[in-house]
Each structure stands twice: as C-alpha cells, then as structure tokens.
C-alpha positions, 0 to 999 in steps of 0.5 A: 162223129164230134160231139160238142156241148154248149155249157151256160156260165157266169162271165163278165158280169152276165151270163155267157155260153161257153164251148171247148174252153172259148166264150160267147159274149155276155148275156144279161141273164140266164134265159137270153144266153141259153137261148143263144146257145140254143140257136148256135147248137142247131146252127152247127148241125145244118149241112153246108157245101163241101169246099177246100180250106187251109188252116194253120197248125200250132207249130206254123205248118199250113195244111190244105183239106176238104170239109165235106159240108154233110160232116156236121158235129152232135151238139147239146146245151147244158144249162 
C-alpha cells in the first residue's frame, strides 16, 4: 500500500503543507495549515469508484489504466 505523509512548512510568507515535493497554498499561520493538511490527509483515504484513466508519462508516451476506487493510499501529518 502507498504511504504518503503531509509535512507542514514555512512558505511564501505563511505556512503551507507540503506532499512529495508540491505545496498547498499558503496559510497564515500554523495551526490553519496543519488543519487543512488534516482535512486533505483524511480525504485521500475515502474510497471513490473504479474508472479508467489516461495519463501521460514523462517521456510524451499516453497510458490507459484502471484506478480501482477502493486503492486509497495511508496517509499521515507531520507537523
């Protein structure tokens, strides 16, 4: 199973969460932006329906899959 962990930070002249490198707009202060990252973190693990997706891979190459809906990643907040 994916873990993914939401880390709160200093950014852009607030506070901010980040995940894998990539950041949620900017909170002003602390306590809103671990809240927010809080709310995202238990939104990721709801299951959702199984569909079909398409998505484009670094090098230009299109791929078609499933997302099984019921695939939802462990997720945590440190901050």
């Amino acid at each position: 199973m994916t873990h993914v962990t939401y880390k709160i930070v200093e950014h852009d002249g607030g506070w901010a969460y980040t995940v894998n490198g990539v950041f949620s707009e900017p909170f002003p202060n602390r306590a809103t932006a671990l809240a927010a990252a809080r709310r995202a973190a238990a939104e990721q693990r709801v299951p959702g329906r199984t569909e079909g997706i398409e998505y484009e891979t670094a090098d230009g190459r299109w791929l078609s899959e499933t997302a099984a809906g019921n695939d939802r990643p462990e997720t945590e907040v440190e901050g």
